[in-house]
C-alpha positions in Angstrom: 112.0 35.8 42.3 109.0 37.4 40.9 110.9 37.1 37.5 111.3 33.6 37.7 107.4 32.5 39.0 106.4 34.5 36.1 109.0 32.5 33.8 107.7 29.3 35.1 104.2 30.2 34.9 104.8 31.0 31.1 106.7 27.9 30.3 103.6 26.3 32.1 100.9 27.9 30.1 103.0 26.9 26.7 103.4 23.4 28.0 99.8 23.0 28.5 98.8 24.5 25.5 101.2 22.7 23.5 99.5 19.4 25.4 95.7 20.4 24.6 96.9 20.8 20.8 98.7 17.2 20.6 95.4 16.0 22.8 93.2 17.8 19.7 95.2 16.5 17.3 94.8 13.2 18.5 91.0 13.6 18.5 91.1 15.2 15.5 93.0 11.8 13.9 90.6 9.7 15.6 87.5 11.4 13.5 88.7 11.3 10.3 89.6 7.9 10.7 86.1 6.6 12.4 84.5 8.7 9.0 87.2 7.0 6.5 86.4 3.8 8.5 82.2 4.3 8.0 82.7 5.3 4.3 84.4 2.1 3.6 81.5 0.3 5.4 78.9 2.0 3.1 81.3 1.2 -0.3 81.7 -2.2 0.9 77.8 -2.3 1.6 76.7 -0.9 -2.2 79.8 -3.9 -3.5 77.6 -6.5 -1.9 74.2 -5.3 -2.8 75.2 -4.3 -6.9 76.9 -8.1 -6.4 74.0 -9.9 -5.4 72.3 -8.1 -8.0 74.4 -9.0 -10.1 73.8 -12.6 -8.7 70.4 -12.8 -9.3 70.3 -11.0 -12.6 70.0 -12.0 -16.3 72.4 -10.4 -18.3 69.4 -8.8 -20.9 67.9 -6.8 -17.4 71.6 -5.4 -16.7 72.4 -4.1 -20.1 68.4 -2.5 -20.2 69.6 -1.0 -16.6 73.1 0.2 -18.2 71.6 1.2 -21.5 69.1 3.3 -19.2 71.8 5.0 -17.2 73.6 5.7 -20.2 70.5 7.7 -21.7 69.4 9.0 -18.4 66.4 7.5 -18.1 64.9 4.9 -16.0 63.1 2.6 -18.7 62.6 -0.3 -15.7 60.5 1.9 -14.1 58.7 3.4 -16.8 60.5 7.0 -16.9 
């Protein structure tokens, strides 16, 4: 008898581990796809802003901003 309790009490403790590791892993999925979810938002938020500036902008202040970048300097701002 004491055999068997201890048995079942083993097969217990594995079936609630083995439950608290698929529970984590669930979490676990949950998190990386809320953080692949908000790093979309914030690509999908610098798309609209470099399109509206690209909206808005005459094509002689893009290639001074690209020709900057491309030197490493900031001439628009004066460094």
């Amino acid at each position: 008898m004491e055999k068997e309790y201890g048995r079942a009490r083993q097969e217990n403790i594995l079936r609630c581990l083995r439950d608290m590791c698929a529970e984590s892993n669930s979490r676990e999925t949950s998190i990386v796809k809320d953080l692949i979810n908000l790093k979309d938002a914030e690509e999908h938020q610098k798309a609209l802003k470099l399109q509206a500036f690209l909206n808005v902008s005459k094509d002689d202040g893009i290639l001074q901003g690209y020709d900057a970048i491309e030197r490493g300097t900031d001439t628009l701002s004066g460094g």
